[in-house]
C-alpha positions as CSV (number, residue, x, y, z in Angstrom):
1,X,-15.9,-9.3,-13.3
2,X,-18.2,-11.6,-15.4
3,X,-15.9,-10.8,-18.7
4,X,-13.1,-12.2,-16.4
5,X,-15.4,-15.8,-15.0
6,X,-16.2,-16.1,-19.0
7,X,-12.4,-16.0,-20.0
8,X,-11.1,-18.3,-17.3
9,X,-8.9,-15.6,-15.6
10,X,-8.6,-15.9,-11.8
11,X,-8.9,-12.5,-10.1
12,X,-9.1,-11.6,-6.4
13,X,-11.2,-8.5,-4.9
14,X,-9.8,-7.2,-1.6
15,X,-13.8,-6.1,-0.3
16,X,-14.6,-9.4,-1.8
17,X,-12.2,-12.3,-0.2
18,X,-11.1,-11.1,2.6
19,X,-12.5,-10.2,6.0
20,X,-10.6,-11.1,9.0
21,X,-7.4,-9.3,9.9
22,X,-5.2,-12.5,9.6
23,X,-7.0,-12.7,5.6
24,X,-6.1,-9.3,5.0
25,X,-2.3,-9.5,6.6
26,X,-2.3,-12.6,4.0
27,X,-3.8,-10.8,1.1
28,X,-1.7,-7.8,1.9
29,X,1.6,-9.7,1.4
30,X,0.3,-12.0,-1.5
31,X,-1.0,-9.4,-4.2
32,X,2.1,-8.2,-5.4
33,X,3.7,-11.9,-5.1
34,X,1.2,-14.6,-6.4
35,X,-0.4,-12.1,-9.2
36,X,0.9,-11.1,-12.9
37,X,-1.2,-8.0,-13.1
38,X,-2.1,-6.0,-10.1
39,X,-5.1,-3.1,-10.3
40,X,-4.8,-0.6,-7.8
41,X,-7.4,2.1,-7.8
42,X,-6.1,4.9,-6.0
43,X,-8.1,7.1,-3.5
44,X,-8.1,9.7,-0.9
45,X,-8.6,7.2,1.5
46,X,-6.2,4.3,0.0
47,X,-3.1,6.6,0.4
48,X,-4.2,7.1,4.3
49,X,-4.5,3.7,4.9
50,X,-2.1,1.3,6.7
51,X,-3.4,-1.7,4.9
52,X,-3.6,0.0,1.8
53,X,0.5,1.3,1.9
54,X,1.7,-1.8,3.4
55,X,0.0,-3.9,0.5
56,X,1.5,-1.1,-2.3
57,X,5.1,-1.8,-0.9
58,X,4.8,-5.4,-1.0
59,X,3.8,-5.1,-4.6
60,X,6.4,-2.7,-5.3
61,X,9.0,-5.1,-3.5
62,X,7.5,-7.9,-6.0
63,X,7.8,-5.5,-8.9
64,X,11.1,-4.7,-8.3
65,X,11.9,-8.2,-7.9
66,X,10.4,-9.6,-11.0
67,X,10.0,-6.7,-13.3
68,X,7.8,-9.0,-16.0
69,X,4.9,-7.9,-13.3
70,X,3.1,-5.7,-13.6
71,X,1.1,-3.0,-12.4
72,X,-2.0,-0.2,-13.7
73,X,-2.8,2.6,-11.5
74,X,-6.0,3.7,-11.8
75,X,-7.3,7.2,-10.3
76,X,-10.5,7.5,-8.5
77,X,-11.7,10.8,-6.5
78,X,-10.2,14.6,-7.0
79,X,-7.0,14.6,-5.2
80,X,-4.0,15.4,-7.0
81,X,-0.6,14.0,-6.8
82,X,0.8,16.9,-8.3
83,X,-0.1,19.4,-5.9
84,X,3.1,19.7,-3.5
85,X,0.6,20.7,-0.4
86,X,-1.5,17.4,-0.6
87,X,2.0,15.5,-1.0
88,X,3.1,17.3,2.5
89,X,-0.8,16.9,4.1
90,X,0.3,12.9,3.3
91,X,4.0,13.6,4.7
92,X,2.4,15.1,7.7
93,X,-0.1,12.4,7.9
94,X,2.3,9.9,7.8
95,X,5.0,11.5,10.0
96,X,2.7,12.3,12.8
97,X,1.9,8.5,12.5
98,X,5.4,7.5,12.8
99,X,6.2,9.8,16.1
100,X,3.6,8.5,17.5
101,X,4.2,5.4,17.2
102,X,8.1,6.0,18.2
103,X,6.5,7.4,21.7
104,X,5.4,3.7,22.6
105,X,6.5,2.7,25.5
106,X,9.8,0.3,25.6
107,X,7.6,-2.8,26.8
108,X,5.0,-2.5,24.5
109,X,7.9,-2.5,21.9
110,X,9.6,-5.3,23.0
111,X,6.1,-7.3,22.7
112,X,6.1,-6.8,19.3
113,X,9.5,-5.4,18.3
114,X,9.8,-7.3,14.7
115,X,6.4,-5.9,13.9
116,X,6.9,-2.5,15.1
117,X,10.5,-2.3,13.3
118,X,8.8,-3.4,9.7
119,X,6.3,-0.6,10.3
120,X,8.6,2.2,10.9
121,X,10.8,0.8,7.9
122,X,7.6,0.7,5.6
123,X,6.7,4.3,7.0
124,X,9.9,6.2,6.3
125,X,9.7,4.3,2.8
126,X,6.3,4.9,2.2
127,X,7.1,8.9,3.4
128,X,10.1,8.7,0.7
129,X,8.1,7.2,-2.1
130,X,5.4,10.0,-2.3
131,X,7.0,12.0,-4.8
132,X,7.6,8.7,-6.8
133,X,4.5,7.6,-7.0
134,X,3.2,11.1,-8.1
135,X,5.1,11.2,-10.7
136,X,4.4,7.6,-11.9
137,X,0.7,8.7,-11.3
138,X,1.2,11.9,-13.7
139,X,3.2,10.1,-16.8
């Protein structure tokens, strides 16, 4: 990070500059928007996390969007993308996330109903995208 201060280039840590839940809704849907470069080191525990997902599709919305972005994958821990039973541990993860969630209870929807319906949306895309984003992890 030092090599970055000394060269002038502005960089943003998610551990680092955020901490409240509204920061990290704002960082979540400002990485992939506001940045030329995004780092993403990938983990066991990144692809398991809500946070985590929800910030890679906004970046892969922003990629999409302006293709001169762009993004490096970086691999940290043991798990392999490759291996078809860790993809379906993650599509079982993520599935039994998304039933439960479908078993709320129609006022607790209606409370938060826009919310609710861009996290089932960003959960049947995330479930789709796993076999993308092993084989852009294994290229």
């Amino acid at each position: 990070m030092e090599k970055f201060n000394e060269k002038h280039i502005e960089y943003r840590l998610d551990k680092r500059d955020i901490g409240t839940v509204n920061k990290i809704s704002a960082f979540e849907n400002e990485i992939g928007w506001r940045s030329e470069v995004v780092v993403i080191v990938f983990s066991d525990k990144y692809f398991c996390s809500m946070h985590c997902m929800y910030e890679f599709a906004q970046i892969k919305l922003a990629l999409e969007k302006y293709p001169e972005k762009r993004l490096l994958c970086i691999k940290s821990g043991d798990f392999n993308l490759s291996n078809v039973n860790y993809i379906m541990e993650l599509e079982r993860y993520w599935g039994g996330l998304k039933q439960e969630y479908e078993n709320i209870e129609y006022h607790r929807l209606r409370a938060h109903s826009e919310t609710f319906i861009r996290f089932l949306v960003l959960l049947t895309i995330l479930t789709q995208k796993l076999l993308i984003m092993t084989v852009l992890l294994t290229i």
